[in-house]
C-alpha positions as CSV (number, residue, x, y, z in Angstrom):
1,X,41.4,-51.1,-25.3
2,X,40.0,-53.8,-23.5
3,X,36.8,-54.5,-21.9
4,X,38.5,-54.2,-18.5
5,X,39.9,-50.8,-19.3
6,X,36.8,-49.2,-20.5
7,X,34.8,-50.4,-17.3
8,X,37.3,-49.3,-15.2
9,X,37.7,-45.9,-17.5
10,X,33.2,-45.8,-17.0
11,X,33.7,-46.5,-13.4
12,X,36.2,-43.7,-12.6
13,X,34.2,-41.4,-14.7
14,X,30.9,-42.6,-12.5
15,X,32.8,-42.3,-9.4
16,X,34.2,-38.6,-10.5
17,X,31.2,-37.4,-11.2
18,X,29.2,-38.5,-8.0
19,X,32.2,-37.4,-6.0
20,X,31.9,-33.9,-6.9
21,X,28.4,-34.1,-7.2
22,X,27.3,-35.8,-3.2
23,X,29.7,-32.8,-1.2
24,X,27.5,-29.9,-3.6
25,X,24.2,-31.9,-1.6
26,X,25.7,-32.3,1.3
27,X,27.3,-28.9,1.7
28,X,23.5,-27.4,1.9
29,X,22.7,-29.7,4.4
30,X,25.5,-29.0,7.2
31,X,24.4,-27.1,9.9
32,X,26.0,-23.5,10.7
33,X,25.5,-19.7,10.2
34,X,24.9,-18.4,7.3
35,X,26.9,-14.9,6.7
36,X,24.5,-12.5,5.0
37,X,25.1,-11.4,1.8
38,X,26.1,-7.5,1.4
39,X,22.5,-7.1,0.5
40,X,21.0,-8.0,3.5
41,X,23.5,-6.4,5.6
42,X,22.9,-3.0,3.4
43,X,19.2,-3.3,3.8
44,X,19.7,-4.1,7.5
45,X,21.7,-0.7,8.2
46,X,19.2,1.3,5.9
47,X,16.2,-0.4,8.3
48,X,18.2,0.6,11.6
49,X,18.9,4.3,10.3
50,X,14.9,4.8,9.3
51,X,14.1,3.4,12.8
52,X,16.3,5.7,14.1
53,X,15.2,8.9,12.4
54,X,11.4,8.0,13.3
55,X,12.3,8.0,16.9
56,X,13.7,11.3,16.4
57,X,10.8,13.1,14.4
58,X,8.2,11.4,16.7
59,X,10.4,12.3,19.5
60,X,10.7,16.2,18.4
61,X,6.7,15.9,17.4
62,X,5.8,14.3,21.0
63,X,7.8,17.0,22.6
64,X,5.7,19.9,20.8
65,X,2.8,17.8,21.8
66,X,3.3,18.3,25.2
67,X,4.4,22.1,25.0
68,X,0.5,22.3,23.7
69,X,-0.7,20.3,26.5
70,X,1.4,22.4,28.7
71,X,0.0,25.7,27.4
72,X,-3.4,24.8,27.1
73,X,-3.3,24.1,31.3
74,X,-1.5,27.3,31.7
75,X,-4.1,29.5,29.4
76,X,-7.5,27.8,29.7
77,X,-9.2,30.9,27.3
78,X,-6.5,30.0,24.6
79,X,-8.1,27.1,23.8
80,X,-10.3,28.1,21.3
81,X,-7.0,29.0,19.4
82,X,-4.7,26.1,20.3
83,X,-6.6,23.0,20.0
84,X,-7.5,22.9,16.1
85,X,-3.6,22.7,16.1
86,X,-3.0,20.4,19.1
87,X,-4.8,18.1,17.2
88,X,-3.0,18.7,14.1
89,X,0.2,18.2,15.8
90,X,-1.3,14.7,17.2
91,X,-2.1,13.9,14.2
92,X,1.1,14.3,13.1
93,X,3.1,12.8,15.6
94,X,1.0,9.6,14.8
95,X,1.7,9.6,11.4
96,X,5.2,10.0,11.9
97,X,5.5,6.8,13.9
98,X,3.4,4.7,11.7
99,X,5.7,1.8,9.9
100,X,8.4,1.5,12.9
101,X,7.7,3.4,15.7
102,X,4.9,3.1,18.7
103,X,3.3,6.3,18.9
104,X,0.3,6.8,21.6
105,X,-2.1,9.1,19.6
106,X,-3.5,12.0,21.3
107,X,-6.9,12.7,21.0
108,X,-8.1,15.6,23.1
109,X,-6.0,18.0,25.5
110,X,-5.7,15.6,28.7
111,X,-5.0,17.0,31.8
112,X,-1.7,18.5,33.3
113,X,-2.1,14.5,35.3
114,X,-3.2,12.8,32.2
115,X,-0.1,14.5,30.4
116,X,2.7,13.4,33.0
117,X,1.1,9.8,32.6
118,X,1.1,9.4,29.2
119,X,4.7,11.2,28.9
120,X,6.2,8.7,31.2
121,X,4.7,5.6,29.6
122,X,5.5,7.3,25.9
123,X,9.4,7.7,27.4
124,X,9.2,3.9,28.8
125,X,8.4,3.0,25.6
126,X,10.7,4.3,23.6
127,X,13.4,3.8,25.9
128,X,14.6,7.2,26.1
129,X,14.3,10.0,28.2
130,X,12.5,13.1,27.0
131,X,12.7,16.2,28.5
132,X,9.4,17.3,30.4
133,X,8.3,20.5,28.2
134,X,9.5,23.8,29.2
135,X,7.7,26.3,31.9
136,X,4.9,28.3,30.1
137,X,5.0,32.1,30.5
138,X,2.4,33.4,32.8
139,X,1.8,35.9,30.3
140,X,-0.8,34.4,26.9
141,X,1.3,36.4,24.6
142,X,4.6,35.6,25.6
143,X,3.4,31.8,25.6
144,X,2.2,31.9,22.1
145,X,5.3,33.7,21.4
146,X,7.3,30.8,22.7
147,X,4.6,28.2,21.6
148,X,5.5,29.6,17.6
149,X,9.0,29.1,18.7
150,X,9.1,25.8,19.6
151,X,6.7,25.0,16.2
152,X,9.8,27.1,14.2
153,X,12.0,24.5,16.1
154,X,10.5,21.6,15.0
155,X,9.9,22.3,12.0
156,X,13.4,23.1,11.6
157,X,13.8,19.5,13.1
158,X,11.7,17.8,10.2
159,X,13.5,20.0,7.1
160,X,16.7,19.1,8.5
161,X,15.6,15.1,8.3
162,X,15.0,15.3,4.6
163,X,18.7,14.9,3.9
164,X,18.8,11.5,5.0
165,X,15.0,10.0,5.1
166,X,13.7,7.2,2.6
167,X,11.7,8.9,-0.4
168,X,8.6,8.1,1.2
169,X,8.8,9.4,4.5
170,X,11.3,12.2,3.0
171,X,7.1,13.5,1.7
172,X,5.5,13.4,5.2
173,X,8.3,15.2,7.1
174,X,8.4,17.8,3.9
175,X,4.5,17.8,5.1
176,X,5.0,18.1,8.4
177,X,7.6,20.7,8.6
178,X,5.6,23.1,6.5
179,X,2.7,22.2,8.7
180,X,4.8,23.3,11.3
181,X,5.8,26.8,9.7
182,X,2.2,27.7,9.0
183,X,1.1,26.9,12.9
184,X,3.9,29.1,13.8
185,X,2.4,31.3,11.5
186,X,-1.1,31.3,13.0
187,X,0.2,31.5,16.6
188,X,2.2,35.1,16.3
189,X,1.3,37.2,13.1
190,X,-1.9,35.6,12.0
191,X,-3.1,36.7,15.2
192,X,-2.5,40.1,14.0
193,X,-4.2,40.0,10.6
């Protein structure tokens, strides 16, 4: 071989290499969207479906909230009864929408006024509508009948959720629901014990 084939031979071999080795920098550099890798788009979907099911358990937990709120207006002299587990179920509805979803905690039994308020700026919020709670009986048993009805309902609500909730929260709505099944409990035969 001669000189002139070898440097043309080393320059071919130095132009190969930088040719496919410039367009691997380059490519990097272009502008465009990136697709997202099945990963992202997995944890993406799981993030959107835990969202969702907070919205619902706060949702169902806000709901009960107010059937407290509603009952304790209704029955003044229950509240000696109702208010250790008002404030439970605020506590819970709180807890339920910590890590994703605003929840206004509830500290003491507002007003029928105060209620409505904070119901309306809890349903702007969340950008749903919630159904105002349902009348309360004019008679105390019958509304802690119904009261332990609705706590049975929400609970059910919570157990139901377990299917599909993250390990973690899959605990507190375990919590919560038995929670639930004890205030129901306390409201119709622990009355009686």
């Amino acid at each position: 071989m001669t000189t002139t084939g070898r440097r043309a031979l080393l320059t071919a071999g130095i132009a190969a290499a930088a040719a496919t080795a410039l367009p691997g920098c380059t490519a990097a550099e272009e502008p465009g969207p990136r697709k997202p890798g099945a990963a992202e788009v997995e944890a993406a979907r799981v993030a959107r479906a835990e969202a969702a099911l907070r919205l619902r358990s706060v949702t169902a937990s806000r709901s009960l909230l107010e059937r407290y709120d509603a009952a304790l207006a209704a029955h003044p002299a229950l509240a000696p009864r109702l208010t250790p587990l008002r404030r439970s179920v605020a506590a819970h509805t709180k807890a339920l929408g910590e890590g994703g979803t605003t929840v206004r905690p509830a500290t003491a039994a507002p007003s029928p006024t105060a209620t409505a308020t904070a119901s309306a700026g809890a349903t702007a919020s969340a950008g749903a509508s919630v159904p105002s709670p349902a009348p309360v009986a004019a008679d105390p048993r019958t509304a802690l009948n119904e009261l332990a009805a609705a706590e049975r309902t929400t609970s059910d609500t919570h157990a139901a959720a377990l299917v599909t909730a993250p390990p973690e929260y899959a605990r507190l709505l375990a919590s919560v629901a038995a929670a639930g099944a004890a205030h129901a409990y306390l409201l119709t035969e622990g009355a009686r014990a």
